[in-house]
MDAnalysis code that builds the backbone (N, CA, C; Angstrom):
import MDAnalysis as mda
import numpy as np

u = mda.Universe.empty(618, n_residues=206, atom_resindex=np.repeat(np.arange(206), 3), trajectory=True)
u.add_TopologyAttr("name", ["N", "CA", "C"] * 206)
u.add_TopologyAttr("resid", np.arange(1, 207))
u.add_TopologyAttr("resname", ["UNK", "UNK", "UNK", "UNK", "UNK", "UNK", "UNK", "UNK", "UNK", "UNK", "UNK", "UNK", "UNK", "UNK", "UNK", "UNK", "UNK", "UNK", "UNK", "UNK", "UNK", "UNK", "UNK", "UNK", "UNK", "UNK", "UNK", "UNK", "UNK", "UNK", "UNK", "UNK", "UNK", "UNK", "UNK", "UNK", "UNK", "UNK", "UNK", "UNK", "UNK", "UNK", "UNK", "UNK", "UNK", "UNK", "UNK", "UNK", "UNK", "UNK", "UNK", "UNK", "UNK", "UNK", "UNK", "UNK", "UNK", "UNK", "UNK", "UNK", "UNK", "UNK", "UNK", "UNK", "UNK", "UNK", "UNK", "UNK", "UNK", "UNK", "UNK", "UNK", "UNK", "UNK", "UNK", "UNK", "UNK", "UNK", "UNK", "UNK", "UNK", "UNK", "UNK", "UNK", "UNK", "UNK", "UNK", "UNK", "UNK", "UNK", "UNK", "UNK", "UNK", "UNK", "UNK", "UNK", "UNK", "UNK", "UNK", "UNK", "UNK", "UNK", "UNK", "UNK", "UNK", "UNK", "UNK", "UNK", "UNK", "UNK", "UNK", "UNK", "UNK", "UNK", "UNK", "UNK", "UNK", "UNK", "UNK", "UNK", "UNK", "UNK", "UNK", "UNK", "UNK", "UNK", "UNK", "UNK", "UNK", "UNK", "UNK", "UNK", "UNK", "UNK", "UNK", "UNK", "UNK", "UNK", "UNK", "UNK", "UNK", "UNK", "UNK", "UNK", "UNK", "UNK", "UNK", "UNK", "UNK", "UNK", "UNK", "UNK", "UNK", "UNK", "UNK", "UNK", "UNK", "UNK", "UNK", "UNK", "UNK", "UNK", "UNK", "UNK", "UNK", "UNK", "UNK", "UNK", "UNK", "UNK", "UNK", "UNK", "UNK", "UNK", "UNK", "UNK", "UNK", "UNK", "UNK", "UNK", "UNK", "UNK", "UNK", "UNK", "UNK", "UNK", "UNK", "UNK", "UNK", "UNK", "UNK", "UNK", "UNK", "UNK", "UNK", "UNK", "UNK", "UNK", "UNK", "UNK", "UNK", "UNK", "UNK", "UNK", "UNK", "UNK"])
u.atoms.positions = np.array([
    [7.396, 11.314, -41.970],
    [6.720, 10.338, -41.125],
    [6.123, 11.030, -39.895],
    [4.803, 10.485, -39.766],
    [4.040, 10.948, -38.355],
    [5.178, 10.647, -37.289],
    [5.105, 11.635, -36.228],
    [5.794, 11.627, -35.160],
    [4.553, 10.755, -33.923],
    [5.553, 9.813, -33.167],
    [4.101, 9.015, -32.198],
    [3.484, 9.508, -31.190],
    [2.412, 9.709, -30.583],
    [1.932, 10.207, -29.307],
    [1.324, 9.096, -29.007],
    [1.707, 8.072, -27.643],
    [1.384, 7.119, -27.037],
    [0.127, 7.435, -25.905],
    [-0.815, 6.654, -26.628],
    [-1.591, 6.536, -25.497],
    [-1.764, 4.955, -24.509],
    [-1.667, 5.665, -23.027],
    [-1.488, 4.502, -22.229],
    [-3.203, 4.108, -21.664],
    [-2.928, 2.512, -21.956],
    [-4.410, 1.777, -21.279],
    [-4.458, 0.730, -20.844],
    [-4.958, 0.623, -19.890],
    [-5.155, -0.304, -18.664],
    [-6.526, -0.250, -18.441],
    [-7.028, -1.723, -17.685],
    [-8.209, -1.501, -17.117],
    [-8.511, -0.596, -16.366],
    [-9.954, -0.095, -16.331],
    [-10.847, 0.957, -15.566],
    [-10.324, 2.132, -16.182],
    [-9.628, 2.363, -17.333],
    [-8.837, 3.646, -18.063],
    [-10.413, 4.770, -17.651],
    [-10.191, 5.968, -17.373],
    [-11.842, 6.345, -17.524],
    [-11.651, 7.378, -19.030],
    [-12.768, 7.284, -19.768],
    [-13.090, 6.886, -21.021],
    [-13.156, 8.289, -21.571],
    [-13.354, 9.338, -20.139],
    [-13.853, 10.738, -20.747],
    [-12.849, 11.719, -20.726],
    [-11.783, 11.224, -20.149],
    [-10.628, 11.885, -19.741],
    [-9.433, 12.454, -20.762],
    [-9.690, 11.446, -21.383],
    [-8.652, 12.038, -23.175],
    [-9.095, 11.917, -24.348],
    [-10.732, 11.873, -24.329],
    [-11.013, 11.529, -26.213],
    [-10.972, 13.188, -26.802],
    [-10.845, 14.542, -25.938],
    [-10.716, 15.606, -26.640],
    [-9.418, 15.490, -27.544],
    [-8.167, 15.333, -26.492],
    [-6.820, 15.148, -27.016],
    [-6.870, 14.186, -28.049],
    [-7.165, 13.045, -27.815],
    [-6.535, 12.000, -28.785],
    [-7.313, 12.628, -30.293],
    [-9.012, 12.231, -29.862],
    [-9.638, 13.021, -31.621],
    [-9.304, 14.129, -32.043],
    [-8.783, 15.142, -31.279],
    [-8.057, 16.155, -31.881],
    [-6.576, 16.423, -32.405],
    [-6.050, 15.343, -31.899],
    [-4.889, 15.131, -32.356],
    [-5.057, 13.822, -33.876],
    [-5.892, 13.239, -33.717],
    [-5.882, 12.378, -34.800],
    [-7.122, 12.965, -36.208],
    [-7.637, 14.102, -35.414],
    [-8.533, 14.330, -37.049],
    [-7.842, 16.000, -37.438],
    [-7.403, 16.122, -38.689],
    [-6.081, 16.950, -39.540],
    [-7.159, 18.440, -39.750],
    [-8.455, 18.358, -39.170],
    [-9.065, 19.681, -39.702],
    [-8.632, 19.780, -38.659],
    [-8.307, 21.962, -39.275],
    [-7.663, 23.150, -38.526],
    [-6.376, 23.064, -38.073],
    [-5.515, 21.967, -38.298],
    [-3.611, 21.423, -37.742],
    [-3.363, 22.665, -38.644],
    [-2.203, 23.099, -38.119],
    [-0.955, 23.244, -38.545],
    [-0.648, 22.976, -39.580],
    [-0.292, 21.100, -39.118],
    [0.379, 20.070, -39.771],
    [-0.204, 19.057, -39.817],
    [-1.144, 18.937, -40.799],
    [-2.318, 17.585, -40.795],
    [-1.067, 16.556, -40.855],
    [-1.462, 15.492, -40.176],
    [-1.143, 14.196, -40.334],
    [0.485, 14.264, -39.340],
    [1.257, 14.840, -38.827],
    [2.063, 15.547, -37.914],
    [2.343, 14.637, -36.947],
    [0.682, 14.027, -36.609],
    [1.375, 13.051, -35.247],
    [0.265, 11.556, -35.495],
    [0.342, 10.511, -35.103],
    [0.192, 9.299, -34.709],
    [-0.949, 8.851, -33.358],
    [-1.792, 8.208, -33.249],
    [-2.114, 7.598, -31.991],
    [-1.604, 6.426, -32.360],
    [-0.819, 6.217, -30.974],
    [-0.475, 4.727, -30.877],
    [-0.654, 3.841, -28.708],
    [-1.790, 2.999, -29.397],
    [-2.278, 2.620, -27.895],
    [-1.201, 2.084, -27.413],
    [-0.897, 1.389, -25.756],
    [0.223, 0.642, -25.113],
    [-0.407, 0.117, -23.914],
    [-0.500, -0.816, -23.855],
    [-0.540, -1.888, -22.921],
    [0.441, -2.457, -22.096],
    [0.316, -2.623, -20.864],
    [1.607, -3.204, -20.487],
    [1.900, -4.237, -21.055],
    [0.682, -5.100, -20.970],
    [1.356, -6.461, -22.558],
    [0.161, -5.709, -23.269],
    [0.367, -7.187, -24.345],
    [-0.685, -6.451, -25.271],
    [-1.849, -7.379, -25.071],
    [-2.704, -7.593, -23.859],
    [-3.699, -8.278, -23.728],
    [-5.068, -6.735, -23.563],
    [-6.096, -7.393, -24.340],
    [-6.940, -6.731, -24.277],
    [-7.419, -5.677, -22.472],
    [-7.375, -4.146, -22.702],
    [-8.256, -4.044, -21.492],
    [-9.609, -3.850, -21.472],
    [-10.234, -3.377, -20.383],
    [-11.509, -2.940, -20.246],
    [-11.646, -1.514, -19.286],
    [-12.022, -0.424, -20.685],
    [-11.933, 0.910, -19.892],
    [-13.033, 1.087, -19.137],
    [-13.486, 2.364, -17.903],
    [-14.372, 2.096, -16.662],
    [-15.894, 2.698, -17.625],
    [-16.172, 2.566, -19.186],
    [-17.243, 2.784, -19.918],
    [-17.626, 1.580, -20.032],
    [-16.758, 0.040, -20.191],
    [-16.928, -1.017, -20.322],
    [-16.516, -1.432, -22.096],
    [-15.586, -0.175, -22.410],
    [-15.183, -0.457, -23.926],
    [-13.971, -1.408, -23.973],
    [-13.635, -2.323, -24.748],
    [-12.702, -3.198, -24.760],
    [-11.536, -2.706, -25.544],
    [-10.714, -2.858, -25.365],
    [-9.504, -1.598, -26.173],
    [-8.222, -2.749, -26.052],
    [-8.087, -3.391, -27.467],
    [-6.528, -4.027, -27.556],
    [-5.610, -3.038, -27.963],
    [-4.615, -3.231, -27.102],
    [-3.393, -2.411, -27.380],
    [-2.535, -2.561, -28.366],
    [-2.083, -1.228, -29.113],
    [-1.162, -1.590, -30.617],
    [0.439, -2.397, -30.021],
    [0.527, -2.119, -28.889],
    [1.783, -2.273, -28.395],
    [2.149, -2.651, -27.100],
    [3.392, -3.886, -26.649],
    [3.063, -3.338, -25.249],
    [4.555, -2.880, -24.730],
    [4.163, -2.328, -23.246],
    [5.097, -0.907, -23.083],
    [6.152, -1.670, -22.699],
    [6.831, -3.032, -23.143],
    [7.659, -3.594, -22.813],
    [8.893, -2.771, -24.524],
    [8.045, -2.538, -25.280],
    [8.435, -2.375, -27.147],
    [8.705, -0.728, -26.883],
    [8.052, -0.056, -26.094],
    [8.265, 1.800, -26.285],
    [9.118, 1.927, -26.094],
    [9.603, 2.712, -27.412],
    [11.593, 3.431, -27.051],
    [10.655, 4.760, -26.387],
    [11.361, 4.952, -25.463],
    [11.236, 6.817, -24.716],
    [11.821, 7.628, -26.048],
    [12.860, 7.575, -26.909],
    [13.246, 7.987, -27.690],
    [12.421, 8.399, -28.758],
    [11.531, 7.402, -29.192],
    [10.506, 7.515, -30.208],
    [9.288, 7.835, -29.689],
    [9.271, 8.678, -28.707],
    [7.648, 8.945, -28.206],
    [7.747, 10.947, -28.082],
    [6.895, 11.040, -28.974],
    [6.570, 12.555, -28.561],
    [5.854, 13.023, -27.774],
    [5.110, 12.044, -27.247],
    [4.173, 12.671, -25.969],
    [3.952, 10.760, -25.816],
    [3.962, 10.799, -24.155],
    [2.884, 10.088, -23.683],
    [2.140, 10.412, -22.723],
    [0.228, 9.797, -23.249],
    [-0.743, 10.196, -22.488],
    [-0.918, 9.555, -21.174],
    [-1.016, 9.188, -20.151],
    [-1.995, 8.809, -19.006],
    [-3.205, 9.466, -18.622],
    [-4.127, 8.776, -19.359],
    [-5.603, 8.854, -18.289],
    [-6.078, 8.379, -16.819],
    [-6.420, 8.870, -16.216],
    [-6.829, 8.443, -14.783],
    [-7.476, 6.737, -14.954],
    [-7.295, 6.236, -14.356],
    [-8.174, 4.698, -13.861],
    [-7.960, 4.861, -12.576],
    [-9.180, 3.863, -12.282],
    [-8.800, 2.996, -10.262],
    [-7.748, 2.584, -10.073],
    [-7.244, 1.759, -11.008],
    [-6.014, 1.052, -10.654],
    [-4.905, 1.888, -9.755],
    [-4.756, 3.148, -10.700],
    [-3.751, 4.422, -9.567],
    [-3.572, 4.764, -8.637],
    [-5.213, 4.699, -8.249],
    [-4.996, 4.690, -6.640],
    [-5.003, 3.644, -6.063],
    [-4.458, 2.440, -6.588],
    [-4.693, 1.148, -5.547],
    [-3.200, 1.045, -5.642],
    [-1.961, 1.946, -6.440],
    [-0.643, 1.540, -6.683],
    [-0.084, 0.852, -7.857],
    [-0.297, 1.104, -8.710],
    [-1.253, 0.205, -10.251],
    [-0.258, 0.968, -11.111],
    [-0.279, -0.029, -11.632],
    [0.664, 1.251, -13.226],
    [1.792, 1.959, -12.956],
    [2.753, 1.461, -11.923],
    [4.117, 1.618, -11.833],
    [4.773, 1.696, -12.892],
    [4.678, 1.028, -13.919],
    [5.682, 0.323, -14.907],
    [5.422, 1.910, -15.901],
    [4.078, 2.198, -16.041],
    [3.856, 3.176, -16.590],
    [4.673, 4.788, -16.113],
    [4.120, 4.465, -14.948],
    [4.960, 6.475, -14.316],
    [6.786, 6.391, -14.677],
    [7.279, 5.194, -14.351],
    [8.009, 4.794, -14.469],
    [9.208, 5.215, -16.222],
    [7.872, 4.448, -16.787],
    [7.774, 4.835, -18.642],
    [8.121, 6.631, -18.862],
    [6.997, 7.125, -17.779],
    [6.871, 8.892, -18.217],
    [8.139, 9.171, -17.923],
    [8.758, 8.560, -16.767],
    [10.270, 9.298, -16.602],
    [11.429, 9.016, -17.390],
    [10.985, 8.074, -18.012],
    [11.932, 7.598, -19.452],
    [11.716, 8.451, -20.334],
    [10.534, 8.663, -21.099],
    [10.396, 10.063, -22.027],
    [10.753, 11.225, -21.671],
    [9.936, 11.328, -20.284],
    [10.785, 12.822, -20.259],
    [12.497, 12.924, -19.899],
    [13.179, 11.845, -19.788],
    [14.582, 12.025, -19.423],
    [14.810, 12.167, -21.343],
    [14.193, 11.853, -22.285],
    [14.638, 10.960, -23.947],
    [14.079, 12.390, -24.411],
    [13.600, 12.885, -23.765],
    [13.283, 14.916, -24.362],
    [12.031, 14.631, -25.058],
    [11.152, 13.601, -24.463],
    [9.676, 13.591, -25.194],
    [8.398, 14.512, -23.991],
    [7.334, 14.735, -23.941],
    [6.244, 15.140, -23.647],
    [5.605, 13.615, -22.491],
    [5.043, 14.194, -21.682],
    [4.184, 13.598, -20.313],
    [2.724, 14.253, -20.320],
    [1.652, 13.559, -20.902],
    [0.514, 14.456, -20.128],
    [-0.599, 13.468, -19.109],
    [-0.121, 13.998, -18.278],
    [-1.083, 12.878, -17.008],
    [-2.484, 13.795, -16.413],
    [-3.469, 12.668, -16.111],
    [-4.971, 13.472, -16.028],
    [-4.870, 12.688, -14.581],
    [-6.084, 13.114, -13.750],
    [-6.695, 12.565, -12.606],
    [-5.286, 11.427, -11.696],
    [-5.958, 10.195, -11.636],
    [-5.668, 9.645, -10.749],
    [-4.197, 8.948, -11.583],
    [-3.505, 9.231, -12.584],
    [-2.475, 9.037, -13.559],
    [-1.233, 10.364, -12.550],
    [-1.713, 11.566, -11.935],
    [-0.838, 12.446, -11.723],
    [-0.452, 11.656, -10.299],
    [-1.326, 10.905, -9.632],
    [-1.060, 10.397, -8.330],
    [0.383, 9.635, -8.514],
    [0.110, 8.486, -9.695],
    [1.420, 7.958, -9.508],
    [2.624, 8.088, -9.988],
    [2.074, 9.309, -10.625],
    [3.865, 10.758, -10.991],
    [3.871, 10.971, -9.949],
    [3.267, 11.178, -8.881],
    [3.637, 12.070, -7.728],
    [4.293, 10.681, -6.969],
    [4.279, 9.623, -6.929],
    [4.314, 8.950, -6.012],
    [6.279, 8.266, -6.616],
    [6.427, 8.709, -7.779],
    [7.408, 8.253, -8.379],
    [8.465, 9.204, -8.903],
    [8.094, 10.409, -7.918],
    [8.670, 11.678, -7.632],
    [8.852, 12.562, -8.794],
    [8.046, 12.023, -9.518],
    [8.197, 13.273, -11.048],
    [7.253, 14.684, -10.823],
    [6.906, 14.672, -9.705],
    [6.223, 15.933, -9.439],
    [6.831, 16.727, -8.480],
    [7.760, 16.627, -7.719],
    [8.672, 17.232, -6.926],
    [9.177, 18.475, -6.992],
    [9.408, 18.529, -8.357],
    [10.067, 19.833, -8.603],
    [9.812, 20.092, -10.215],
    [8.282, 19.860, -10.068],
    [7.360, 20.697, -11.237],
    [6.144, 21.198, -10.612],
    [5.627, 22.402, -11.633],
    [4.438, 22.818, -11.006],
    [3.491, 21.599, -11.375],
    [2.557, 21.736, -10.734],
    [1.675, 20.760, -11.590],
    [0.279, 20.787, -10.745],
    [-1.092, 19.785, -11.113],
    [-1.945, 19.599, -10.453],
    [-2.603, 18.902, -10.613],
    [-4.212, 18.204, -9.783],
    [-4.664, 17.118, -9.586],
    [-5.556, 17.107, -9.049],
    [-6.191, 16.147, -8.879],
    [-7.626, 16.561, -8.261],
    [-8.046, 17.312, -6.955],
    [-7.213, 17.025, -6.478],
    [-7.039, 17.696, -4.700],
    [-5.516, 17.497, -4.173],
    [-5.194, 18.728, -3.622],
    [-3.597, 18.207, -3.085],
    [-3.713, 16.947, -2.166],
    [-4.522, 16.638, -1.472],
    [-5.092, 15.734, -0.577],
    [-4.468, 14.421, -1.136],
    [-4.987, 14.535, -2.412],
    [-4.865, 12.974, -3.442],
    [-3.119, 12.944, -3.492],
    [-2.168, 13.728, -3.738],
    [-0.746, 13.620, -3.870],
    [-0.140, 13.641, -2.135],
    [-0.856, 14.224, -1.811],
    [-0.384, 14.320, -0.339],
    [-0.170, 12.766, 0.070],
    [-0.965, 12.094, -0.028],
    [-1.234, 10.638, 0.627],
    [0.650, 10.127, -0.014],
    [0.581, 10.333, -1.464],
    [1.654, 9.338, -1.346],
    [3.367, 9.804, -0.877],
    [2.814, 10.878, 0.179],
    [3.849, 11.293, 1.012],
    [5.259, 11.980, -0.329],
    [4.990, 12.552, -1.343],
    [5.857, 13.479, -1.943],
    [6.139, 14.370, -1.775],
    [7.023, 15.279, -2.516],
    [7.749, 16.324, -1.744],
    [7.629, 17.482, -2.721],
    [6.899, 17.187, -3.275],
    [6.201, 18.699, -4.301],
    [5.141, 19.006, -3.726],
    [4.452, 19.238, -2.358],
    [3.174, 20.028, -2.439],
    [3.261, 21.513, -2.693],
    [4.605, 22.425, -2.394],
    [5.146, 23.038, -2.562],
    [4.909, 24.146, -3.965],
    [4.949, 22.635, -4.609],
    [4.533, 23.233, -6.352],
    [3.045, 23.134, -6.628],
    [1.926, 22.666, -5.986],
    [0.533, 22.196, -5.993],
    [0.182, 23.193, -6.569],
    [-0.761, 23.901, -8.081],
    [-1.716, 24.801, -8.440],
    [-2.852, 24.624, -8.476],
    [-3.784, 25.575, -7.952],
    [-5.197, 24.993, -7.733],
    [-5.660, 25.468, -9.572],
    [-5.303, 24.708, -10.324],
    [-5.699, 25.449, -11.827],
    [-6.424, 23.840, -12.384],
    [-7.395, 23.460, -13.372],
    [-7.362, 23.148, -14.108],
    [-6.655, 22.303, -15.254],
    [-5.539, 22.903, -15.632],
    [-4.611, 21.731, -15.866],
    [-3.147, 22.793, -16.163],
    [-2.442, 22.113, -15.785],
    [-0.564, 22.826, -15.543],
    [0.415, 22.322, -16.586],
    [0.969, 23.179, -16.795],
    [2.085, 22.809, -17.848],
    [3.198, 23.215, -17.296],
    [4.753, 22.426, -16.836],
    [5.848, 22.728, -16.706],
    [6.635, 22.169, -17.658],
    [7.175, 22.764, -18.452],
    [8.144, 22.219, -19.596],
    [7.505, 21.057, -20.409],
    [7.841, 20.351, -20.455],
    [7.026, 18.970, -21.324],
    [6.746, 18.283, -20.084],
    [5.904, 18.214, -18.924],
    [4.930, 17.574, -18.471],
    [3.523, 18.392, -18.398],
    [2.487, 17.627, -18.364],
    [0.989, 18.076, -18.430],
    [0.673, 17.176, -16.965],
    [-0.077, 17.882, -16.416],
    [-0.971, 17.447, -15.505],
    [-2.773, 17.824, -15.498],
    [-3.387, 17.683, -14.945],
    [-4.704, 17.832, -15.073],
    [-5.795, 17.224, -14.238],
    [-6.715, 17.755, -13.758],
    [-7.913, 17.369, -12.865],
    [-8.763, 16.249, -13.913],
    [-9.484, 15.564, -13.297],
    [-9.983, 14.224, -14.311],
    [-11.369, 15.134, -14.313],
    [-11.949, 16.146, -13.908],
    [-13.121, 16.992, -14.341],
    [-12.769, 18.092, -15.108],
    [-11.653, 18.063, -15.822],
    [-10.952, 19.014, -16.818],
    [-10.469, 18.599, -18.288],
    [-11.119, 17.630, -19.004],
    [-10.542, 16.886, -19.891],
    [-10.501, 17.728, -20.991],
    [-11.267, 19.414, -21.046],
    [-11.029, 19.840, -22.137],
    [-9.581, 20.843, -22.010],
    [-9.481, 21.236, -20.914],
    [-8.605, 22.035, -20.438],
    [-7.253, 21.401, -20.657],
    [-7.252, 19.815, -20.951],
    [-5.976, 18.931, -20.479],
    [-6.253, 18.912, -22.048],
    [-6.843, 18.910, -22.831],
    [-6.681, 18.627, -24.305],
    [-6.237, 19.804, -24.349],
    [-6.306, 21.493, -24.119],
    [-6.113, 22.776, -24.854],
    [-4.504, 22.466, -24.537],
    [-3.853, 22.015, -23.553],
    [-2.246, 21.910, -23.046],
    [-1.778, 21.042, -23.553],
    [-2.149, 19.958, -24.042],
    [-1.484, 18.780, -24.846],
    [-1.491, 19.391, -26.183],
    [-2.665, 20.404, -26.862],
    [-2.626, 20.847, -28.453],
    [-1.814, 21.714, -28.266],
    [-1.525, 22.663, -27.544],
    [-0.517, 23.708, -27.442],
    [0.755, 23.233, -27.377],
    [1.234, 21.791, -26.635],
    [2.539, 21.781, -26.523],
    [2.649, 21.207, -27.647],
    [2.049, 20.163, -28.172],
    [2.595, 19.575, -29.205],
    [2.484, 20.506, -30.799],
    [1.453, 21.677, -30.340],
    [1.760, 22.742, -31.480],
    [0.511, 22.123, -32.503],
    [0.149, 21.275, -32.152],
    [-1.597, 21.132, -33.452],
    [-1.565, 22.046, -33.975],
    [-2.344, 23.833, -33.085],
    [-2.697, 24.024, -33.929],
    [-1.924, 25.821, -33.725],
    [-1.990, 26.275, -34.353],
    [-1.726, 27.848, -34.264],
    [-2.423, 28.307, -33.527],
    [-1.644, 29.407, -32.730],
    [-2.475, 30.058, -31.141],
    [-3.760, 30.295, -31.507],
    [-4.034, 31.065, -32.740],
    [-5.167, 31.723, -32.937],
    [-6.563, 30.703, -33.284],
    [-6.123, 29.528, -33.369],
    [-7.168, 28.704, -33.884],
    [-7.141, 27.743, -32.170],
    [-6.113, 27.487, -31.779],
    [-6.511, 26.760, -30.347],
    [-7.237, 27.618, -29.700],
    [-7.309, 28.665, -29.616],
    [-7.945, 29.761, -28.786],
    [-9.557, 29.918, -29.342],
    [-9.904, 29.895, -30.322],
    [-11.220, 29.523, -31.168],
    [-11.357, 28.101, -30.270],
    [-10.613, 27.090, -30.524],
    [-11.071, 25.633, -30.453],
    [-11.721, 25.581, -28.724],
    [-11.003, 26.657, -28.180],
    [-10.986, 26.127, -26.359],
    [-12.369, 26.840, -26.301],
    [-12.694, 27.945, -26.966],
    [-13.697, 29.176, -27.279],
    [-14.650, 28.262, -27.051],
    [-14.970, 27.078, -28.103],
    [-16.078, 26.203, -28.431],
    [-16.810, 24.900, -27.635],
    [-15.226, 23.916, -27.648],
    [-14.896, 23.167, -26.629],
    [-15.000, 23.212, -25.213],
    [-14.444, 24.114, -24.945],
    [-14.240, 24.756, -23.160],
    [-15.073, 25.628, -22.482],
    [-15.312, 26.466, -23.166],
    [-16.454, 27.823, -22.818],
    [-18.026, 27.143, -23.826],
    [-18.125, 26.946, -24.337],
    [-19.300, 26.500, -24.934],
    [-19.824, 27.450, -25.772],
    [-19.102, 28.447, -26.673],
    [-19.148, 29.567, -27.135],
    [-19.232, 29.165, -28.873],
    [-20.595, 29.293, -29.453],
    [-20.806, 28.657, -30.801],
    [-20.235, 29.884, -31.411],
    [-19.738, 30.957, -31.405],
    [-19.104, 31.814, -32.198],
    [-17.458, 30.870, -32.536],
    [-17.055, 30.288, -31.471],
    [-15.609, 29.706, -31.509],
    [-15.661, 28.738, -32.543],
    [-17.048, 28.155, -33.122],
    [-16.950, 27.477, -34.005],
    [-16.414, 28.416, -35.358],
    [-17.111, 29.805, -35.829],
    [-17.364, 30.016, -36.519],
    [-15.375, 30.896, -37.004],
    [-15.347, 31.666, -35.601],
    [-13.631, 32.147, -35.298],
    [-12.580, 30.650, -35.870],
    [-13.017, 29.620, -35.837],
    [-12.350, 28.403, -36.285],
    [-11.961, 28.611, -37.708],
    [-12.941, 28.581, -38.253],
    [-13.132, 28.506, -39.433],
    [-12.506, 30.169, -40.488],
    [-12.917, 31.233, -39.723],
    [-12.416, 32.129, -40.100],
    [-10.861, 32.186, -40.061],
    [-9.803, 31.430, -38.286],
    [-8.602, 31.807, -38.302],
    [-8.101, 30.717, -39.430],
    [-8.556, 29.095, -40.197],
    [-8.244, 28.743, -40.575],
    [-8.318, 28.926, -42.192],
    [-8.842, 29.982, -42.630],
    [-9.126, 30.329, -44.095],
    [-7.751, 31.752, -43.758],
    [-7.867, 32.277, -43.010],
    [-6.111, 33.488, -42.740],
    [-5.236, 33.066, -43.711],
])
């Protein structure tokens, strides 16, 4: 059985922030382990949202039903809502998985309210500007990297102008794909390097 990777959505979700991760985690060319993992959406209920593209997205689930136990990763994408104090219930959720030994990957304005719910304290991690975590008065600036996107153990963090960089750390932890073919994929994806298409295809015939 597919193992689940939860993706979280709320209104103003912004739209560009995880479709590398999720379509790469849900289409089986170049895996590992085709078919390995699951998208499964979550809503706080399950009432329809509206992401900040204006796409309407009903949720498979709502995060009242998520065992932390049964989640191998959950995603947060940045929305407005985060910075208005929004989606408690959610950061909340991440510290349930990661206490249940599952995966966290938070983008943009999603790392604000890890930081604000102290799951960034004493991980490296990063975000759009320390500025943005600073506000909610936490006690990890300490750990702040000016990088692209950070990996400490099973949490992900990430700048919301980094969505390919936050997909290469979500395929690596969850293991998609073999080093030698994520490294092609980021080649293509990330650098814009049409040889990485072709290195794809070569590490996956190996």
């Amino acid at each position: 059985m597919p193992r689940t990777v939860h993706v979280a959505v709320y209104d103003t979700l912004a739209d560009w922030e995880v479709g590398h991760a999720t379509a790469h985690i849900a289409n089986p060319a170049w895996q590992r382990d085709p078919g390995a993992y699951e998208i499964v959406t979550v809503g706080e209920t399950g009432a329809p949202v509206r992401t900040m593209g204006g796409m309407r997205i009903t949720p498979d689930m709502a995060l009242a039903d998520l065992d932390p136990a049964e989640s191998a990763m959950l995603v947060l994408p940045g929305a407005e809502t985060w910075l208005h104090g929004g989606n408690a219930a959610f950061a909340a959720a991440a510290g349930e998985v990661l206490a249940a030994g599952g995966a966290v990957a938070a983008i943009c304005g999603a790392t604000v309210g890890l930081a604000a719910a102290g799951l960034l304290d004493d991980r490296w991690h990063t975000s759009n500007a320390p500025e943005a975590l600073a506000a909610t008065g936490y006690a990890g600036g300490h750990r702040y990297r000016h990088e692209p996107a950070v990996t400490d153990g099973r949490l992900i963090t990430a700048s919301g102008v980094e969505p390919v960089a936050f997909a290469r750390e979500v395929l690596a932890l969850l293991e998609v794909y073999d080093p030698p073919v994520l490294d092609a994929w980021y080649r293509l994806y990330g650098d814009h390097d049409p040889a990485g298409y072709h290195d794809l295809v070569a590490a996956t015939r190996a």
